[in-house]
N, C-alpha and C positions, 0 to 999 in steps of 0.2 A: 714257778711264779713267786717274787720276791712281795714279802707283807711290809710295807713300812710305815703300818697306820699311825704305829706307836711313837714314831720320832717328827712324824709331819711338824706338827705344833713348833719342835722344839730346833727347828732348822733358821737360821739367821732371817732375816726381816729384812734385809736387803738382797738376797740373793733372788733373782727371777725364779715366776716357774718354772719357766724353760729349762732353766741352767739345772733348778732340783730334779727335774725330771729327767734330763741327761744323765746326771750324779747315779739318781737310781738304777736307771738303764743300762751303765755298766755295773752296777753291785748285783743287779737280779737278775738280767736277761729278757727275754721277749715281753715277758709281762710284770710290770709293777701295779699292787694293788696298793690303796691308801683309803683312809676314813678323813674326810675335813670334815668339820660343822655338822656331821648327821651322814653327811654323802657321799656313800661308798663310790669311791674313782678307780677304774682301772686302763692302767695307760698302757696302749699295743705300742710297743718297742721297736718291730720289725715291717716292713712289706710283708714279710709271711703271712706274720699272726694277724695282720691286718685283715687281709684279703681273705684269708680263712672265715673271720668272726662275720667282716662285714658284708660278703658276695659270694661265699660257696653258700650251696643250697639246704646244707644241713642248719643254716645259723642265722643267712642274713634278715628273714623275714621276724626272729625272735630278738632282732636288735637294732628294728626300723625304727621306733621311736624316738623322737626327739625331746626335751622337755623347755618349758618357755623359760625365758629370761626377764628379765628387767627392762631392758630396752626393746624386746619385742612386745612383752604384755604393755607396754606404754605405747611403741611405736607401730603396732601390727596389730590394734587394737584385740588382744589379750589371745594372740594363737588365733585369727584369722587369716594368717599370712602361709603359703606353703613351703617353707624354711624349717620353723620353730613347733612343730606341731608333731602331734601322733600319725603314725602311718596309718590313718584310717581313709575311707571311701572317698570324703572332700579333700585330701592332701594330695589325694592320686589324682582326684578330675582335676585339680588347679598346677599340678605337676605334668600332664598333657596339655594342659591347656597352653601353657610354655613352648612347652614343644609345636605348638601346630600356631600359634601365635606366628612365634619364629617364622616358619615356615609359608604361614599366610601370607603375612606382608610381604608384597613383592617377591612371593617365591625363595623367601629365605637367603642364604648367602648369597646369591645375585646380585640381592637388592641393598645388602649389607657392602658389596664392593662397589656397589654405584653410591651409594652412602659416604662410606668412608672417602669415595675419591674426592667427590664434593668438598669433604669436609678436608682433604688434605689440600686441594688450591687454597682453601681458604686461609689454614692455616701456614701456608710458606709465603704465601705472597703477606703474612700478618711478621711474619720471621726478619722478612725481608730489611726491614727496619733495624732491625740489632745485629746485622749481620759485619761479624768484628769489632763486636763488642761483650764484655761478659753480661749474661743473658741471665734471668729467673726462669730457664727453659721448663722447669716443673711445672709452676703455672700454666703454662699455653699448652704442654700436655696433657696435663688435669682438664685444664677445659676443653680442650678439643675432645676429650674421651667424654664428656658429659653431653656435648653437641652430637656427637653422633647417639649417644644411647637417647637424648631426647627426641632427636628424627625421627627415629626408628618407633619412639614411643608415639611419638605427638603426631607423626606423620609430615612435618613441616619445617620450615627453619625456626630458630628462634626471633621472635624482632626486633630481643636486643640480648648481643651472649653476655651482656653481664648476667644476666636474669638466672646462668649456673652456677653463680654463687650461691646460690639460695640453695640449691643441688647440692653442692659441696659442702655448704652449712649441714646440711640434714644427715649424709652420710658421715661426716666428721664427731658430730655431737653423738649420734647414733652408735657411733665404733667404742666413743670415748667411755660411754654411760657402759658399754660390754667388757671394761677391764675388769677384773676380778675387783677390783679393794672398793668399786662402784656395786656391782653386780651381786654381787655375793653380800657385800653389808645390807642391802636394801632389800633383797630377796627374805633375810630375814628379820630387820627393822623397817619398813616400810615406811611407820610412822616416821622414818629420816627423811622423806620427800617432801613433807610437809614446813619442817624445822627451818628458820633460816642456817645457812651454811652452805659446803660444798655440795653435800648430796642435794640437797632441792637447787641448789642454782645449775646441776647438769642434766638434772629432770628436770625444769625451766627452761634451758634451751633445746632441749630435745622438743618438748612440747612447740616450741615457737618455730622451728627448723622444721618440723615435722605439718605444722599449717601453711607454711611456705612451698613445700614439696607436694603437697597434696592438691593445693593450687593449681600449680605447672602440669602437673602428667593427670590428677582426674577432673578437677573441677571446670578448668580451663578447655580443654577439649570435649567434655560434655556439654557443652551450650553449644559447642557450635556441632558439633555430632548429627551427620544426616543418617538413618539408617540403614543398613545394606549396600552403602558406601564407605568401607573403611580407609581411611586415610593413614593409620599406623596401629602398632598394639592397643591401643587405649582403646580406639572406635572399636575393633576385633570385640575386646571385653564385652563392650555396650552391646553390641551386637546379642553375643552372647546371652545376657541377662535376661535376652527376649525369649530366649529357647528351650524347650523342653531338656529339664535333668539339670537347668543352672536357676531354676526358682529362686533358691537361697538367694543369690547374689543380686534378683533384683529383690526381693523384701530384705535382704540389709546389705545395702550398700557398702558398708564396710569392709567387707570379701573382696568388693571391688576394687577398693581405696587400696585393701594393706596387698593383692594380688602384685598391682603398677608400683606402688612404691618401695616394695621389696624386692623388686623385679630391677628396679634402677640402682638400689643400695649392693643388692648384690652382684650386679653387675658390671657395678663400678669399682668399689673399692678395691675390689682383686684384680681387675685390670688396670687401677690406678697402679697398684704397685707394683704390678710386671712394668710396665711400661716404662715408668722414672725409673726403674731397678735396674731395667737394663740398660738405659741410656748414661746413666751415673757408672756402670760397668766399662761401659767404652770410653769413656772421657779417661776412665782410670788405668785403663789398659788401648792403650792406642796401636798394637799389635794383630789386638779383635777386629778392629774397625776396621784396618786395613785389607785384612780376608773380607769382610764382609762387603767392603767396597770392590774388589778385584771379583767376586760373586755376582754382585747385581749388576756390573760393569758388560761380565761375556755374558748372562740370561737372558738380561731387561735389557740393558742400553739406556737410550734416552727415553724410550716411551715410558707411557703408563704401566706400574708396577701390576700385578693382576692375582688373584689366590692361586689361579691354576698356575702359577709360575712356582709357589711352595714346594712340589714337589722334587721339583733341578734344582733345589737352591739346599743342598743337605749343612754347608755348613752354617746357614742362615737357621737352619731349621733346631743344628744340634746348639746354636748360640741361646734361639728362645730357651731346650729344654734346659741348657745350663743357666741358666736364668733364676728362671721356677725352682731348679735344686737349692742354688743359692741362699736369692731372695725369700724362700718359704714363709708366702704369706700368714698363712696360718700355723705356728706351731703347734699348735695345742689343739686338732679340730674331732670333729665328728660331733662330740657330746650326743652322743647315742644313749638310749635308756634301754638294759634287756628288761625284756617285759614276761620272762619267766626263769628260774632256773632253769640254766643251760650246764650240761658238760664237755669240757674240751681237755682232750686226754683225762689227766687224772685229776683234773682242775674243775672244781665246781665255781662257777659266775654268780652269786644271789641274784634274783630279781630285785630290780632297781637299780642295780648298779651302772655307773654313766662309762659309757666307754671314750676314751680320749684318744686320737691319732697323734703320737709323739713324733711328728713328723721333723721338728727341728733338731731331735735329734740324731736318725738313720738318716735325714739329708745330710749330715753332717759329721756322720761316726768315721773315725778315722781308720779306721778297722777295714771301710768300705770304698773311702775316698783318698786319695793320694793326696795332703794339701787340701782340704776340705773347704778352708775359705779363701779359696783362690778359686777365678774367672778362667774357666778352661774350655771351652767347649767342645774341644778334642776329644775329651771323655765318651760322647755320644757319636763317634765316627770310627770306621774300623778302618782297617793298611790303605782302603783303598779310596778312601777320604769319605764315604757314605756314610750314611745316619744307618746307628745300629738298627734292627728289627726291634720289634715291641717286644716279641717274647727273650730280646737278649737278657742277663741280669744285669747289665747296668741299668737299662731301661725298667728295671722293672724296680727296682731301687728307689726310682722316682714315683712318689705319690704325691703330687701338688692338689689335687681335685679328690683329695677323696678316694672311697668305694663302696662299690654295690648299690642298692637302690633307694638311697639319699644321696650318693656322690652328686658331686655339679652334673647340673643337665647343662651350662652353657660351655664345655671344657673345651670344644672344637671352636666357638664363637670368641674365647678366651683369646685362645691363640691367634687365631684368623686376625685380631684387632692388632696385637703387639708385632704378627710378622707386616703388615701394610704399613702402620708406623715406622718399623726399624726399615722396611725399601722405598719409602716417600723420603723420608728424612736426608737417609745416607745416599740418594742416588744424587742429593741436590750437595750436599752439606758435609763438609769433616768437621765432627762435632769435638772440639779437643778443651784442655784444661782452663779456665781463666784464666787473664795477663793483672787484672789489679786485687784478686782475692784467695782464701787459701781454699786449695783444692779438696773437695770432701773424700774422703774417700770410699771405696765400695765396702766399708765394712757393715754388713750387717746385722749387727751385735749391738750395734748402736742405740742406746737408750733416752737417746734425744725425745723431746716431748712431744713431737710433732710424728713420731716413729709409733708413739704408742698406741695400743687400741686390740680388743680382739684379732683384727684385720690387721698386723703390721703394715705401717707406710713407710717410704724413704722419706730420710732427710731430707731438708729443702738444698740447693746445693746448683753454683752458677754454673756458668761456660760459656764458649766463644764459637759462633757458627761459621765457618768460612764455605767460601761458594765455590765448589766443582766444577758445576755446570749447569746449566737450563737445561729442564725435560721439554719435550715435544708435547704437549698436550696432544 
């Protein structure tokens, strides 16, 4: 394990974390430790050391902890939320509650592919209009991905979909207030939220985005909420509150607030960026799309795309994981707290220490990857054109969600959203480069202002829909 508490400080002011953390990653190997501001950092370098610290059984439960943020003690009403918290008794019942949420409404993916169908007429007959012309096709993705997590929450349509801007506010201000030069100054100047200037105007719109969101997914479906009739997660909740072992959640209602609104932030942001990521991917490689169209072409045909079709559709499949490697929404994630001295080999961990998933840079070590920022999805398919096994290594190479028991619970929901999109879209549509603007490209290195945020997004970035053909509904 390489120490480079001592030079932290003195590393250039423009260079990203990421990029320093990379630097590191080849000068020490699997693990870099560092000291910032008080707080000892150690970044896992590898899948290995990853999976070792955070899911074998010798370690994960001594590095469940999570420690709160800026944007969560403001927007998650101070570690109410089950994200940002301790691995204690209430982070576990609100982390099944997820899970069986899920799974209540409408029987879980089911109800999710009768959802998204919904929402994908709606959105191609909304396409239909720009069709050969260059498009803001980001937008109508962003919100189509907010319509469906609203359904799903609300149990209903919206009555008007601008109303997920408000959604998109929340999540955007939310990501922004979690950059480090936000997060980190305020966590230890506080009194800067109060000041006029930067830091209080994005704790000002946080707070304002965040009465807006809270609206839509609890206050808004609690008035109309009949009991023992749920209409979507939200009612499930209320339900809930009435039942023996959820007390809490009805004497403070806040459990309930930051449960639905965390539940929407994290469920969108990371599926906002697969989705643009990968759409922005095929415009820039029209190569892809062509496999993927000659894919959905002999599966699907004209019908309705379906989840059980995922499994025939390998090079669809190894498109998403190239994707995820790509795009790597989160580089920098876990933020795990060990909560005792731990040894691993000959390496002592202090207690306290936060562990960091240096995920952008083993998705991207060249050591590992042939061309690392190139759209290949061939990587995930072996001679015979199939998607490798899980236990392959390149498969295992990939850690977009995390490990062990803080990983994403929604990682199978993740994908289920990005592969309906990429067979709705492509079986109607060749999505190719725009005729009056320049083409963005798929680099994701990109430090455009709209990319930044704990959660990296893509670039905003146009293109032209041309029509295939009509499905059969």
């Amino acid at each position: 394990m390489g120490d480079d508490s001592s030079n932290y400080s003195k590393q250039p002011r423009l260079l990203p974390c990421t990029e320093l953390a990379a630097e590191w990653a080849k000068k020490y190997g699997p693990m870099t430790y560092i000291s910032h501001m008080g707080q000892r950092m150690l970044f896992l370098n590898t899948t290995d050391i990853t999976r070792r610290l955070l899911a074998s059984e010798d370690y994960k439960l001594l590095v469940a902890d999570r420690a709160g943020s800026t944007p969560t003690k403001i927007g998650s009403y101070n570690g109410k939320d089950w994200v940002f918290t301790s691995y204690d008794t209430a982070m576990r019942k609100k982390r099944r509650m997820f899970h069986s949420a899920i799974g209540h409404y409408g029987d879980g993916i089911e109800k999710f592919e009768n959802v998204v169908s919904g929402e994908m007429d709606r959105l191609l007959t909304e396409l239909e209009q720009f069709e050969n012309e260059d498009v803001d096709l980001w937008k109508y993705l962003a919100r189509s991905l907010k319509i469906i997590i609203y359904i799903l929450t609300v149990g209903e349509q919206p009555d008007d979909i601008t109303k997920m801007d408000i959604l998109e506010e929340y999540d955007i201000a939310f990501n922004k207030l979690w950059l480090p030069e936000y997060d980190t100054v305020l966590s230890i100047f506080p009194f800067l939220a109060k000041f006029p200037g930067k830091f209080k105007n994005a704790v000002d719109r946080l707070l304002t985005a965040k009465a807006g969101a809270e609206e839509l997914v609890y206050f808004a479906p609690k008035r109309t909420w009949i009991p023992g009739k749920p209409r979507g997660i939200a009612d499930y909740v209320f339900d809930l509150q009435n039942k023996p072992g959820y007390e809490y959640m009805k004497d403070d209602p806040e459990h309930a607030i930051a449960f639905l609104t965390t539940l929407f932030w994290a469920a969108h942001l990371t599926s906002r960026a697969s989705v643009l990521g990968v759409f922005l991917c095929l415009i820039n490689y029209p190569e892809v799309a062509k496999k993927l169209h000659q894919e959905i072409d002999q599966v699907i045909g004209d019908r309705r795309p379906k989840l059980e079709d995922k499994p025939n559709m390998p090079y669809t499949e190894a498109t998403i994981f190239e994707a995820l490697r790509l795009i790597t929404q989160v580089p920098l994630g876990g933020l795990r707290i060990v909560s005792q001295d731990i040894q691993v080999d000959d390496v002592t961990i202090p207690k306290g220490t936060m562990l960091l998933i240096n995920s952008w840079y083993f998705h991207h070590n060249e050591e590992i990857w042939e061309d690392p920022w190139a759209f290949k999805p061939e990587r995930f398919l072996n001679d015979q054109g199939q998607l490798l096994p899980a236990d392959h290594p390149v498969r295992k190479n990939v850690l977009p969600f995390g490990a062990g028991t803080r990983s994403c619970p929604g990682e199978i929901f993740a994908k289920s959203r990005v592969f309906m999109f990429l067979t709705n879209i492509l079986q109607k549509y060749d999505v190719i480069p725009p005729a009056n603007e320049k083409l963005v490209p798929a680099d994701f290195r990109s430090n455009h202002d709209a990319v930044k945020g704990f959660i990296r997004q893509v670039q905003p970035f146009k293109c032209r829909l041309q029509r295939r053909h009509a499905r059969i509904k």
